[in-house]
Backbone as CSV, one residue per row, in Angstrom:
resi,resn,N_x,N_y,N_z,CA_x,CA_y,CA_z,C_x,C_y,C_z
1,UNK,105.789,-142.459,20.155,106.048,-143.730,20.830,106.136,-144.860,19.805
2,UNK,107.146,-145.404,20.232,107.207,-146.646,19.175,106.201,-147.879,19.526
3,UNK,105.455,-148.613,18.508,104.582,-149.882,18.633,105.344,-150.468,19.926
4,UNK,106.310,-151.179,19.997,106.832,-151.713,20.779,107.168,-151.545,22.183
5,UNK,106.830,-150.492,21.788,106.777,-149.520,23.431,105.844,-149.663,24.204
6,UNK,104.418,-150.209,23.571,103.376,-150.282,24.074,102.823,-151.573,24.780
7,UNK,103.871,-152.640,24.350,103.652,-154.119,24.892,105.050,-154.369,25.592
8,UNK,104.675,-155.115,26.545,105.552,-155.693,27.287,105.873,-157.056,26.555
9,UNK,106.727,-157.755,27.105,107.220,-158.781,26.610,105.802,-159.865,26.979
10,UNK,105.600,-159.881,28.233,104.425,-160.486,28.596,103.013,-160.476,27.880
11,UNK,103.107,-159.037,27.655,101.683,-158.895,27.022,101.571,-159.507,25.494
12,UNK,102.924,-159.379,24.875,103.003,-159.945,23.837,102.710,-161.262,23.684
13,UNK,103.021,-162.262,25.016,103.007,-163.709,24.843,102.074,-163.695,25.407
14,UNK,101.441,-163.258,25.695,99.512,-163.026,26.259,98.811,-163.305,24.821
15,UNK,99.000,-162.176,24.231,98.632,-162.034,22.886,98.787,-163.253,22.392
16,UNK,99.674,-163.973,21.961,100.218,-164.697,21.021,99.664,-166.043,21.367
17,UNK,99.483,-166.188,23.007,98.973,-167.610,23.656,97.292,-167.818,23.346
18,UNK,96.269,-166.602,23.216,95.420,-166.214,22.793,94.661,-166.641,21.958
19,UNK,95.917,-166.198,20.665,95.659,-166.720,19.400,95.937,-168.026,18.950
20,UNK,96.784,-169.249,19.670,96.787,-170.683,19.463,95.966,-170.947,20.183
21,UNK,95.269,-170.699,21.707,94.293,-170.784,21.989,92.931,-171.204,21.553
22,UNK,92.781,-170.044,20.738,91.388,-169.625,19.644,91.344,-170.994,18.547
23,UNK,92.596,-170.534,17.766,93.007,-171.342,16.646,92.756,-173.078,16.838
24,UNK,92.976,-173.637,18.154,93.113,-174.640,18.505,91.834,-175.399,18.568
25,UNK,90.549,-175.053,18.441,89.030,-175.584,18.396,88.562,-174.444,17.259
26,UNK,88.880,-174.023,16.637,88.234,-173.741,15.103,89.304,-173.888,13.774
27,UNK,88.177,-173.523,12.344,89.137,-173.660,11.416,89.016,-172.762,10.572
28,UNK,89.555,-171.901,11.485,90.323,-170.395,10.720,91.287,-169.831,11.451
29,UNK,91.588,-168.511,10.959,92.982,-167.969,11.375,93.016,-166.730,11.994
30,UNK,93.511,-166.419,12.948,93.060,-165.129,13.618,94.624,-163.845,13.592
31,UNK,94.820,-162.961,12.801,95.764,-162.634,12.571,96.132,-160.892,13.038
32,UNK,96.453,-160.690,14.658,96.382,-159.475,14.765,97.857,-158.692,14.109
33,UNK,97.319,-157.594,14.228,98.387,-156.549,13.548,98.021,-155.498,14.035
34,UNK,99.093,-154.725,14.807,98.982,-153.697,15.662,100.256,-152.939,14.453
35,UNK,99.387,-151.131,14.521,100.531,-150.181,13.716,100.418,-149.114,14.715
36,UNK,101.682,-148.066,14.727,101.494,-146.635,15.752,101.016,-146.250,14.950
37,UNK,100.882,-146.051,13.567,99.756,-144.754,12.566,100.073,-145.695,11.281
38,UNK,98.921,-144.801,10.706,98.546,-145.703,9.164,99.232,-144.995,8.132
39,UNK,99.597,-143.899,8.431,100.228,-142.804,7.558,101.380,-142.079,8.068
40,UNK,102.056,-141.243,7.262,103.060,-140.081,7.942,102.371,-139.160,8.060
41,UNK,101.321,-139.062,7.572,100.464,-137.390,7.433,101.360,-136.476,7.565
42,UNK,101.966,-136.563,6.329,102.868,-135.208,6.274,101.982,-133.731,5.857
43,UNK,100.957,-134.023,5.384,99.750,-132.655,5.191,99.731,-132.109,6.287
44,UNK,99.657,-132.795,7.895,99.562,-132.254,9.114,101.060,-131.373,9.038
45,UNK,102.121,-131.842,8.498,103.053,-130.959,9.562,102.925,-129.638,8.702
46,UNK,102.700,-129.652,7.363,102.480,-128.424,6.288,101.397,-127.653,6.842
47,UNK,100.431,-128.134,7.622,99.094,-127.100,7.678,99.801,-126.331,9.295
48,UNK,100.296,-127.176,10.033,101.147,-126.507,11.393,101.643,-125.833,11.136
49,UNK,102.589,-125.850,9.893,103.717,-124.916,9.850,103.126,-123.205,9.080
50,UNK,101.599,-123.651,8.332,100.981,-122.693,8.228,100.128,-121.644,9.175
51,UNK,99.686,-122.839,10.055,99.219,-121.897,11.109,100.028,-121.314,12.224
52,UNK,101.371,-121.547,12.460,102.159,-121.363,12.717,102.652,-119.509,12.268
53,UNK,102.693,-119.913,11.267,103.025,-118.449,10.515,102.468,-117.548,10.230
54,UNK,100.909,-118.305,10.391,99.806,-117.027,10.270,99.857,-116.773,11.577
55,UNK,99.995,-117.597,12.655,99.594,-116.641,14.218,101.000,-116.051,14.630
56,UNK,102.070,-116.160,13.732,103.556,-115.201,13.870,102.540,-113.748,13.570
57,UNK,102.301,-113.462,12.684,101.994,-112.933,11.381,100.530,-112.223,12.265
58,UNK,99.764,-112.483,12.907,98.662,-112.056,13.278,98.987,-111.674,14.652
59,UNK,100.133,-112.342,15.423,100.803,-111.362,16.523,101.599,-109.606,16.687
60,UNK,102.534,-110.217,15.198,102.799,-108.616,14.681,101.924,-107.824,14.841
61,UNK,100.688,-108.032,13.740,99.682,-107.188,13.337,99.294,-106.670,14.644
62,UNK,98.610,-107.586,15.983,97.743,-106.983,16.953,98.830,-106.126,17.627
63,UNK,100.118,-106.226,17.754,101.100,-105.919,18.898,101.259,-104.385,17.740
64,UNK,101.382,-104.270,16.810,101.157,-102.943,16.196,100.088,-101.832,16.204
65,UNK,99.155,-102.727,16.218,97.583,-102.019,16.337,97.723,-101.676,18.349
66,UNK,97.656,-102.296,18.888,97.350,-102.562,20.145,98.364,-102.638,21.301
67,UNK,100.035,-102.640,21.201,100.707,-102.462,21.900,101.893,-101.759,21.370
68,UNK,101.955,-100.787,20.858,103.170,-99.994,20.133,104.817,-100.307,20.625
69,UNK,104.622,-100.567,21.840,106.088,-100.737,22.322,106.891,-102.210,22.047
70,UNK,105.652,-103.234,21.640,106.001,-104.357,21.041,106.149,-104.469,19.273
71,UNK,105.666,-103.703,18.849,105.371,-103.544,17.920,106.793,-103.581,16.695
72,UNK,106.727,-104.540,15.469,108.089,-104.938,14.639,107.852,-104.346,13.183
73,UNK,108.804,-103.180,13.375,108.494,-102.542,11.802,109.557,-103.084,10.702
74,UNK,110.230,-103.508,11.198,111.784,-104.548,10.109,111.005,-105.032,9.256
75,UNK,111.187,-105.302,7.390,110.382,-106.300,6.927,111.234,-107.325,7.490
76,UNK,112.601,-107.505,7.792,113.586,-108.311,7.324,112.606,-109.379,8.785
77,UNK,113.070,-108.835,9.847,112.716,-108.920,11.325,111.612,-109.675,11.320
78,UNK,110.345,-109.181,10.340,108.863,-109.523,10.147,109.399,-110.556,9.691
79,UNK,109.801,-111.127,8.500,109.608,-112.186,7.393,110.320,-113.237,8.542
80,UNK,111.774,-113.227,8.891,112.137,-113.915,10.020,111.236,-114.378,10.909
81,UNK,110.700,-113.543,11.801,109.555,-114.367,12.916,108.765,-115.373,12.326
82,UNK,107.665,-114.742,11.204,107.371,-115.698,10.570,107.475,-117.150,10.055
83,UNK,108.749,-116.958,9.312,109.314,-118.521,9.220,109.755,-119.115,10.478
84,UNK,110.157,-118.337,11.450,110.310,-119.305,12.692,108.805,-119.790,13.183
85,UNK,108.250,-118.967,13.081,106.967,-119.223,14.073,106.468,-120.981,13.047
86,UNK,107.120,-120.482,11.506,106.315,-121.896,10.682,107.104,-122.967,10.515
87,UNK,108.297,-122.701,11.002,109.260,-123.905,11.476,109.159,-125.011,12.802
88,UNK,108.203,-123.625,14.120,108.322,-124.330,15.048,106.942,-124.688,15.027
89,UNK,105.678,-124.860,13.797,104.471,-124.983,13.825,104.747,-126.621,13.345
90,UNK,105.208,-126.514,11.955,105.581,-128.019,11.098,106.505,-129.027,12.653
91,UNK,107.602,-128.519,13.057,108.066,-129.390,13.977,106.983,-129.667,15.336
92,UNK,106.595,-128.950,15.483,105.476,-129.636,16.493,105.201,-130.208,16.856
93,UNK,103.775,-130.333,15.110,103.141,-131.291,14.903,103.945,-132.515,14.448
94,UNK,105.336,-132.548,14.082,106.137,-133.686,13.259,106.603,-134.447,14.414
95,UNK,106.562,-134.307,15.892,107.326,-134.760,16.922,105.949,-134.612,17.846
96,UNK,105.294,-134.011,18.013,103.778,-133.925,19.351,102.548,-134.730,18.413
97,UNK,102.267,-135.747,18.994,101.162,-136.853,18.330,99.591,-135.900,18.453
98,UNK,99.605,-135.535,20.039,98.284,-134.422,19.825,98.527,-133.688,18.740
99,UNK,98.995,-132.674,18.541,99.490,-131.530,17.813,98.812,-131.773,15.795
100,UNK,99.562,-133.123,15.857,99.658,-133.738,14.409,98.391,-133.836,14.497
101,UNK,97.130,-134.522,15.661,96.066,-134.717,15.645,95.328,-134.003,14.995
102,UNK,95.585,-133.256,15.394,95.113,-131.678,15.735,94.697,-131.200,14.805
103,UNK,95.292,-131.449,13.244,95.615,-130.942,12.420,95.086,-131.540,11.425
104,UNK,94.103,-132.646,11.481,93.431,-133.716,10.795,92.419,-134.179,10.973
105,UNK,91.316,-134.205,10.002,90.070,-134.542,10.339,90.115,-135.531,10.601
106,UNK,89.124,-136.362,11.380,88.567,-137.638,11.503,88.238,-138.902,10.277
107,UNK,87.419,-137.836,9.112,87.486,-138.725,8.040,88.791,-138.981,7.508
108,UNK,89.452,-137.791,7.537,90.876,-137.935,6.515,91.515,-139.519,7.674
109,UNK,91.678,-139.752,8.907,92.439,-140.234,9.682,91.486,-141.900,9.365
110,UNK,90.468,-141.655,9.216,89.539,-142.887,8.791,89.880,-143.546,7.742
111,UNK,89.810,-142.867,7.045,90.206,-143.069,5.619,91.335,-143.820,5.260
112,UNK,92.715,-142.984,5.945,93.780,-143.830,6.004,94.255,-144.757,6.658
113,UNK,93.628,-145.312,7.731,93.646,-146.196,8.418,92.598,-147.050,7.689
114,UNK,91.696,-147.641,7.278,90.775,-148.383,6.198,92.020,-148.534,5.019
115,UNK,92.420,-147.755,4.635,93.296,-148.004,3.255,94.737,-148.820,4.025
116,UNK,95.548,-148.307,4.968,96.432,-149.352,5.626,95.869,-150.954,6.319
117,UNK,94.936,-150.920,6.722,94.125,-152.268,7.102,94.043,-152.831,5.904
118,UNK,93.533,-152.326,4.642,93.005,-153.478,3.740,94.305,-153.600,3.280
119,UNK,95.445,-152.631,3.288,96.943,-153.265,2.733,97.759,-154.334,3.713
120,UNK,97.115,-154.034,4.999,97.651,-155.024,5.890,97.221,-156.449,5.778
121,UNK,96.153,-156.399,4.730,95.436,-157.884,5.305,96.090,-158.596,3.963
122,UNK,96.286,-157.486,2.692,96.763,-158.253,1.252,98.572,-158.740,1.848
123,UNK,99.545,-157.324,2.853,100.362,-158.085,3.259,100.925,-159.110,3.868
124,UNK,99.789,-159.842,5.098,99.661,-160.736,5.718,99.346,-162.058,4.822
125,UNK,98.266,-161.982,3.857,97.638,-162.748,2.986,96.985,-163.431,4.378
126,UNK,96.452,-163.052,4.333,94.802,-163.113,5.160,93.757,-163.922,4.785
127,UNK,94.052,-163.642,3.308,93.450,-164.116,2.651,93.466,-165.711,2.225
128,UNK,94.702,-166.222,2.473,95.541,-167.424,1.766,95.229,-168.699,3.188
129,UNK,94.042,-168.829,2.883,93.863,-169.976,3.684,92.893,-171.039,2.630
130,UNK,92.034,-172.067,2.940,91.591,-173.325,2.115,90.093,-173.062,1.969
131,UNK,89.655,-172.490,3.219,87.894,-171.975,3.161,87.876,-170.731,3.540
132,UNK,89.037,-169.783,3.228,89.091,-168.369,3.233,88.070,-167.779,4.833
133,UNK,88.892,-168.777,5.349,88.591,-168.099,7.124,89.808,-167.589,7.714
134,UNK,90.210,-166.184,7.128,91.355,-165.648,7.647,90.532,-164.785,8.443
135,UNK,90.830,-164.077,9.918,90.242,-162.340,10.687,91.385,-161.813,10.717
136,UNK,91.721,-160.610,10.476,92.705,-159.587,11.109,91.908,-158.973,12.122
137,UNK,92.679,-158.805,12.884,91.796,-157.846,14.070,93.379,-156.935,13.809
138,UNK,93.026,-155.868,13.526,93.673,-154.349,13.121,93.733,-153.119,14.378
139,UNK,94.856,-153.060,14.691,95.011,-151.598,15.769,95.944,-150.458,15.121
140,UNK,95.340,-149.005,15.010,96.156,-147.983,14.991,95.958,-147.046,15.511
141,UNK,97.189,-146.992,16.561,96.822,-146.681,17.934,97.045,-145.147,17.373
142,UNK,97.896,-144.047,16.914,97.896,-142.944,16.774,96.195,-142.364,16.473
143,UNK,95.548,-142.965,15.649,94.096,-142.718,15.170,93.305,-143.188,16.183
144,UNK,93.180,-144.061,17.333,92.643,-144.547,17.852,91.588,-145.331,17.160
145,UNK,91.791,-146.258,16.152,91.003,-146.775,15.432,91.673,-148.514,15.370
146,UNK,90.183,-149.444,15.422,90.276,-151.001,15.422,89.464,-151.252,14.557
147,UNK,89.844,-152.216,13.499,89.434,-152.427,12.249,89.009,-153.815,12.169
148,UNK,88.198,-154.754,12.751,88.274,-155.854,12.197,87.424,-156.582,10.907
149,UNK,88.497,-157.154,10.226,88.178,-157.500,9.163,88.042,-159.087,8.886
150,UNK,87.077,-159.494,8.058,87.351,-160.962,8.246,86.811,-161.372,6.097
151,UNK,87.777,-162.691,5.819,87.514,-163.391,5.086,86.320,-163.039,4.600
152,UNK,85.865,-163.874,3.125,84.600,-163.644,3.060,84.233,-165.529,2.983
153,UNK,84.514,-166.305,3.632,84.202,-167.720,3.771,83.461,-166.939,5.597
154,UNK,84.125,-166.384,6.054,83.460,-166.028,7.556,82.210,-164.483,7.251
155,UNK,82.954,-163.825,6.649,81.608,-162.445,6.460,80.502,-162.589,6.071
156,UNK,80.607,-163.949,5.374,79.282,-163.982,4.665,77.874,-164.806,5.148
157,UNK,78.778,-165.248,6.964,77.814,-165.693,7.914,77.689,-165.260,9.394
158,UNK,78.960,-164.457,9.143,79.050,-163.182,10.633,78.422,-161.925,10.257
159,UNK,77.483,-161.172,11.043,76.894,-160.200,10.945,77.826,-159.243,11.241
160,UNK,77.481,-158.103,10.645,78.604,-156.523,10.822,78.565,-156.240,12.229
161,UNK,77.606,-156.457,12.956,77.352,-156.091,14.478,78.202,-157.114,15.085
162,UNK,78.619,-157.975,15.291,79.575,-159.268,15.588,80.701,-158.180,15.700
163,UNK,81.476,-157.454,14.710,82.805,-157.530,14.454,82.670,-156.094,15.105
164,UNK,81.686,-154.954,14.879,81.433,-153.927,15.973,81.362,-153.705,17.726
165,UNK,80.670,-155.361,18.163,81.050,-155.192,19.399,82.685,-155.848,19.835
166,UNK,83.436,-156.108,18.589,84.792,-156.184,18.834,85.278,-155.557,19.265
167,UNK,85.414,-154.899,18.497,85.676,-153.509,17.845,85.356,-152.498,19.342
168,UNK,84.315,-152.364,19.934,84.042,-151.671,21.350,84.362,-152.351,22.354
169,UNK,84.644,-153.617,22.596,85.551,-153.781,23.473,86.692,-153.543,23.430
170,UNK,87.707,-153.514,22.615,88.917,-153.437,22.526,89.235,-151.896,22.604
171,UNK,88.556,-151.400,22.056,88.093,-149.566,22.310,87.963,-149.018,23.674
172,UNK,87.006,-149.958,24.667,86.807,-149.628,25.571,88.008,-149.414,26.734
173,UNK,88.390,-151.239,26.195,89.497,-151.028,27.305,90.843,-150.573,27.335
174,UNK,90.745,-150.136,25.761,92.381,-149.353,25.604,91.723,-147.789,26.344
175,UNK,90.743,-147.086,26.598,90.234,-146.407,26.716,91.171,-146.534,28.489
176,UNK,90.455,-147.180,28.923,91.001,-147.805,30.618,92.458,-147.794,30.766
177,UNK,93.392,-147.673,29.943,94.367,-148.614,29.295,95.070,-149.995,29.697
178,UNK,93.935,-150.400,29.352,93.829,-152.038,29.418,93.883,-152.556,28.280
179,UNK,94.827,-152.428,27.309,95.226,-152.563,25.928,95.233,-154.014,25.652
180,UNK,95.918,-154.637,26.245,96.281,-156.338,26.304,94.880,-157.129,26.404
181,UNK,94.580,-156.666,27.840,93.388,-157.589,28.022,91.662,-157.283,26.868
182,UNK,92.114,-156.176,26.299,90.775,-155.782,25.826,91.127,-156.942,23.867
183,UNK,92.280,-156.784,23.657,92.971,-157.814,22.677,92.608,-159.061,22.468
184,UNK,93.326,-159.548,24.128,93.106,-161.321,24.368,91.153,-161.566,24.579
185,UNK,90.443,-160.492,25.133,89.090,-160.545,25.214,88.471,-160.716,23.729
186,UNK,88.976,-159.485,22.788,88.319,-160.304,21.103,88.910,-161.083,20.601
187,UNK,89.856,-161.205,20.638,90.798,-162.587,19.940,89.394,-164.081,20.701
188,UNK,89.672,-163.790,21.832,88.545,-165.038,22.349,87.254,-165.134,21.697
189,UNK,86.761,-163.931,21.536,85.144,-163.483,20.937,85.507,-164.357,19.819
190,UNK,86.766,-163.643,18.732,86.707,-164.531,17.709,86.227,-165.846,17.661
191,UNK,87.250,-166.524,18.823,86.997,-168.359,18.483,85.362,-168.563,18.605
192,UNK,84.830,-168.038,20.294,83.530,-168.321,20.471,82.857,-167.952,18.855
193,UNK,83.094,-167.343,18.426,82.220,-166.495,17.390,82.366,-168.330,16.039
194,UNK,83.589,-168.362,15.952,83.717,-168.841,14.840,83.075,-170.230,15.380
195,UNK,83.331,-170.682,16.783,82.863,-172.156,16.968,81.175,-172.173,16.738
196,UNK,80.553,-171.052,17.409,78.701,-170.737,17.073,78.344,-170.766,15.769
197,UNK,79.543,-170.681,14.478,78.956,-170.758,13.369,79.007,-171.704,12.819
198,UNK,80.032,-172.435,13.485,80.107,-173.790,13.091,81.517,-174.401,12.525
199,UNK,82.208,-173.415,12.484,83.863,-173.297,11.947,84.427,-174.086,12.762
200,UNK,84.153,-175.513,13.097,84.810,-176.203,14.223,86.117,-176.685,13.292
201,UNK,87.602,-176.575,13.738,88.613,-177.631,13.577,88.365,-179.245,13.369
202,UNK,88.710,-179.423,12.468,88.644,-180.715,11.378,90.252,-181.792,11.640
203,UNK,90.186,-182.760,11.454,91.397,-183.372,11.715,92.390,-183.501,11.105
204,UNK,91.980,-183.143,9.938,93.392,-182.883,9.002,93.598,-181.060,8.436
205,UNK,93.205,-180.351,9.526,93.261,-178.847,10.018,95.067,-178.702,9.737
206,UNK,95.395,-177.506,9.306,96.909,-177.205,9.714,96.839,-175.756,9.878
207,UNK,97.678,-175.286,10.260,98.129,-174.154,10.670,98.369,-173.165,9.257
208,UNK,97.627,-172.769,8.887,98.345,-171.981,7.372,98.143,-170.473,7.574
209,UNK,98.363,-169.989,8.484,99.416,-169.015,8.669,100.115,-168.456,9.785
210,UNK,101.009,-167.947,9.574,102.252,-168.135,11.245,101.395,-167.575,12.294
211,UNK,101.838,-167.642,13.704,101.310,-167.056,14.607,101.904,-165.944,14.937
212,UNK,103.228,-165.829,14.469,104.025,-163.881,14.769,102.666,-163.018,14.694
213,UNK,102.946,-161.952,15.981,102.535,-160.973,16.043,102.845,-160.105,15.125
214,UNK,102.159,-158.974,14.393,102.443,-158.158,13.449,102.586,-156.523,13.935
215,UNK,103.929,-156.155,14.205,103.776,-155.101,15.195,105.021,-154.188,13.799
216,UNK,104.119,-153.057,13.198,104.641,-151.757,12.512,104.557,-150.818,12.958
């Protein structure tokens, strides 16, 4: 499924109204970025296409041992099934999102999603504000993983538990699939969050960085 597939036009300007919202009584920047995956994990479609070929390969074997009338004595015949069976293992997983899942640990999928977030936030420049109060709030929806990350003018007076119960709401309600509203719900947390610390908007405040949605 493509990112875009997943928001409506509405939900998008939900989103987007959200974030001038927020922005509009504090002074920092709230910068979401939604990706369908952090990676190609092309390792997944190689390990499919292996197990693929071993359960070609371990069907022979039992249908020889155990059903003679199925049973494939061709090498040519043998080697053939095989590569089909590891053709239609790699395509699978390269086109079925479970499948690819399937095929990947949790850390490995952690991992690369943490390494695309922190490249998302150097691409955004997240960073490039005046008292370094930039947040990304980060979605990758293939991993089912929400990343939020914030400045260190804001981290270094927001507690890690702050950005965790973000993080579980937005979890929760994509869970429901209530994707939008679980969004516009931390985007809000943000402002409340940033106005309790004291990050109130100043009068000669500007906007320093766009409000586009970031959808890869």
């Amino acid at each position: 499924m493509a990112i875009q597939d997943r928001f409506s036009q509405q939900d998008l300007e939900r989103i987007k109204s959200a974030v001038k919202d927020a922005e509009s009584k504090i002074s920092g920047e709230i910068v979401p970025v939604f990706v369908e995956k952090s990676s190609h994990y092309t390792i997944a479609n190689y390990r499919a296409a292996l197990t693929g070929a071993a359960l070609v390969f371990a069907l022979i074997v039992l249908f020889d041992r155990y059903i003679p009338a199925l049973a494939v004595y061709d090498p040519v015949l043998i080697f053939t099934l095989v590569v089909i069976g590891g053709l239609l293992g790699g395509l699978t997983a390269n086109y079925v999102a479970p499948a690819k899942r399937l095929m990947l640990s949790q850390s490995y999928m952690d991992q690369a999603t943490f390494k695309r977030a922190q490249s998302a936030f150097l691409e955004e420049e997240v960073f490039n504000t005046r008292q370094r109060t930039g947040i990304m709030i980060f979605i990758s929806f293939f991993e089912h993983e929400v990343i939020v990350m914030a400045d260190k003018g804001i981290s270094k007076v927001v507690d890690q538990k702050e950005w965790d119960g973000m993080v579980k709401v937005i979890i929760e309600n994509v869970k429901q699939g209530h994707i939008t509203d679980g969004i516009v719900s931390a985007i809000k947390r943000c402002g409340d969050l940033l106005l309790e610390k004291g990050f109130v908007i100043t009068p000669d405040d500007v906007n320093e960085l766009k409000d586009d949605l970031r959808l890869e």
